[in-house]
Phi, psi and omega in degrees: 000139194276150174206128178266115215280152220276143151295131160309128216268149167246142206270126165222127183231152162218155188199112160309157152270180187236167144226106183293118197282309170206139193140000213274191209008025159265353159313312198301313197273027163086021187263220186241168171206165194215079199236163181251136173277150184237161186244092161208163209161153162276169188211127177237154125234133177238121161281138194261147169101159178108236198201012165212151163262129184215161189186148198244152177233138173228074162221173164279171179253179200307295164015311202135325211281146210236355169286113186232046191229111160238185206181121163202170187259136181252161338302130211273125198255011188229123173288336178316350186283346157291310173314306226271355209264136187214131020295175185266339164281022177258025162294303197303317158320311179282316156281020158253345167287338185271323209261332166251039157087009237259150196241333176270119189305175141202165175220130201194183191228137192278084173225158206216166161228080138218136158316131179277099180117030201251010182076350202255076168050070164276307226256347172288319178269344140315297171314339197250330128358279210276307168309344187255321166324298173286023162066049157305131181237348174300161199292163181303319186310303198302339190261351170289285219306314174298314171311330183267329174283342194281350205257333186292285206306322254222337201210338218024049174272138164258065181315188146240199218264339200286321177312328175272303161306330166283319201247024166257314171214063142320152160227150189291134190078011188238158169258176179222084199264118180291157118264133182259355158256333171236031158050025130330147150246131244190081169299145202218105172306141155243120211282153185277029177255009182245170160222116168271115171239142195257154202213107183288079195262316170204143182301131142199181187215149184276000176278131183118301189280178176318336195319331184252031098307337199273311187305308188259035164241349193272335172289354173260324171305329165279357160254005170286307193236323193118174180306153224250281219306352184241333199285168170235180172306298155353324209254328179316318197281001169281334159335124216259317197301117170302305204295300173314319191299305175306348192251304167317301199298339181280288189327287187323307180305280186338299185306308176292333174302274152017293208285305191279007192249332200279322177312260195336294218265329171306328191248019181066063206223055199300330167270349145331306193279337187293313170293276184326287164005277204274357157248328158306313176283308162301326181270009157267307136336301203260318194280339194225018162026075178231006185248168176235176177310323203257323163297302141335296179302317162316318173264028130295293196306301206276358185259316179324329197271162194248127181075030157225116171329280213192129172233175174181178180266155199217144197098237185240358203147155120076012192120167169135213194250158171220144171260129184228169181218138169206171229259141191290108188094004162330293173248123155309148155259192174159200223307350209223346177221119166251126178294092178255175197246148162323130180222154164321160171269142122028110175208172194254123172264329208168128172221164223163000000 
C-alpha cells in the first residue's frame, strides 16, 4: 500500500514595530519606559521543516543592501557563526535561531510596512517574528528576553529590554508601560481622544552611532552614585564629571516623566501628557544628545500646529521618527507620517 508523508505545516506569524511615547535610555539602567506597538509590522509566512532557514524579504535593508535573500543551515552551534552570515540582516535571523536552539529550518518570506531605519523596532520585530516561527513556546518576557540577547549577539549594541518586550506582549489598545528591572508590564489604555501620530524624518541605525557610548556613560554615573532608577537630583549634582553628569540627569528626569505621563494619560489630561513630551525632547537633546538638527526641527514644526499636544523624538536615537499626540484629525497622513494605533503583540496568525 502506497503511503504519502504528511505536508510541512505552515507558519503565519506577525510582530508589530513600536514607537515610544516616552522613556528612552531609560531601560538599560533598569528604569521605566512607556512605548506602543503599532499597527505597522513584519509578517513571516513559512513552511516549517528540513535543516536550513532561508527567507526572502521585500524590502532593501537599512543599509542600501539590496540582497533580500538569506540562507543558512541549522542547528547554529557556535555563536561566532552569526557574524558570518551575509546579507548582514539576516544576523538577526541567525541569532535568534541560535539563541532558542532551534534545530528544524523553514523556508518563507518577509514582508513589512515599517520603514527599515525608521527607528521603529524593524530588528526587534523580526526577532520575535522569526521565534514564533521556529515555534518558540515560552511566555511573552521569555521570547522578548531571547530577543534582546539576539539583537546583542547580532549588532553588539548593548541595548535594553523595551523594544522586545512592548512588542512581544502588547495588547490592541493598550501602551505598554515597562519597569524595566522587573520587567512588569502595566497595558495602559489609549483613550479615543488623542491620536499618535509617527513622522518619518531620517534613516539611522544605532550600530556605529553613540549609543554604547551613552551606555557606558550612565554606568560610570551609577558607579559614582549607584542605580540611575533610586537616584535623585541632589545626588546627581554630585557627579563630578559634566558630561556624566548630564546624561544621569536625562535618566533621572526621563524616569520621573515616564511616571507622570501614564497618570496625564490615564486622567485624559493630553495636555499634560503633551508637555512632559516636549520636556522629554529637550533633555534628549540638550543632557543626553541624541537628537540631531534635523529632528529638532521637526518637532518645532510640529509644535507650531494648533492641537498638537506634545512632540519628541522617539526612540534610541541618531535619526528616526518623531512622535506627536494630538487632538483627534489634527495632522493628515502622508508618505512619511502616520496615524498609528495601539496594536496586538507579536502571535502565530494562522497555522496549518
Amino acid at each position: 500500500m502506497n503511503r504519502t508523508s504528511e505536508p510541512d505545516p505552515i507558519r503565519r506569524v506577525h510582530a508589530p514595530g513600536r514607537v515610544n511615547l516616552i522613556g528612552d535610555h531609560t531601560d538599560y539602567t533598569g528604569g521605566w519606559v512607556f512605548p506602543m506597538a503599532i499597527d505597522r509590522g513584519i509578517t513571516l509566512d513559512a513552511r516549517v521543516g528540513g535543516v536550513a532557514i532561508t527567507l526572502s524579504s521585500d524590502h532593501d535593508a537599512a543599509d542600501g543592501s539590496a540582497d533580500r535573500v538569506v540562507t543558512f543551515d541549522v542547528p547554529i552551534t557556535d555563536a561566532s557563526g552569526v557574524e558570518a552570515i551575509e546579507p548582514a540582516w539576516g544576523r538577526f535571523v541567525a541569532a535568534m535561531a541560535y539563541r532558542i536552539g532551534a534545530s528544524t529550518g523553514i523556508v518563507g518570506s518577509l514582508t513589512s510596512t515599517i520603514p527599515a531605519g525608521a527607528g521603529l523596532s524593524s530588528s526587534a520585530a523580526l526577532e520575535c517574528a522569526v521565534g514564533l516561527a521556529l515555534g518558540f513556546g515560552g511566555s511573552p518576557t521569555e521570547l522578548a528576553v531571547a530577543a534582546r540577547e539576539a539583537e546583542h549577539l547580532a549588532t553588539g549594541v548593548p541595548t535594553g529590554i523595551m523594544d522586545q518586550l512592548c512588542i512581544a506582549s502588547a495588547q490592541e489598545g493598550h501602551a505598554t508601560m515597562i519597569d524595566c528591572r522587573s520587567l512588569e508590564v502595566v497595558h495602559v489604555p489609549i483613550l479615543g481622544g488623542v491620536d499618535v501620530v509617527v513622522e518619518f524624518v531620517s534613516h539611522r541605525t544605532l550600530v556605529g552611532s553613540a549609543y554604547s557610548d551613552r551606555v557606558a556613560e550612565c554606568a560610570a554615573a551609577e558607579s559614582e552614585i549607584g542605580p540611575l532608577r533610586e537616584a535623585r537630583l541632589d545626588d546627581v549634582a554630585a557627579i563630578a564629571n559634566e558630561v556624566t553628569r548630564r546624561r544621569a540627569r536625562h535618566v533621572v528626569t526621563e524616569n520621573e516623566r515616564v511616571l507622570a505621563f501614564a497618570d496625564a494619560l490615564a486622567a485624559d489630561d493630553i495636555e499634560t501628557a503633551g508637555a512632559l513630551m516636549v520636556a522629554s525632547h529637550a533633555s534628549l537633546r540638550d543632557d543626553f544628545e541624541t537628537s540631531t538638527a534635523m529632528m529638532d526641527d521637526a518637532v518645532e514644526r510640529l509644535l507650531t500646529i494648533d492641537g498638537v499636544a506634545g512632540a519628541r523624538i522617539t526612540g534610541g536615537g541618531f535619526g528616526g521618527c518623531v512622535v506627536a499626540l494630538t487632538r483627534p484629525g489634527v495632522l493628515e497622513e502622508g508618505p512619511n507620517r502616520w496615524i498609528v494605533r495601539a496594536s496586538r503583540g507579536a502571535h502565530v496568525v494562522e497555522q496549518r
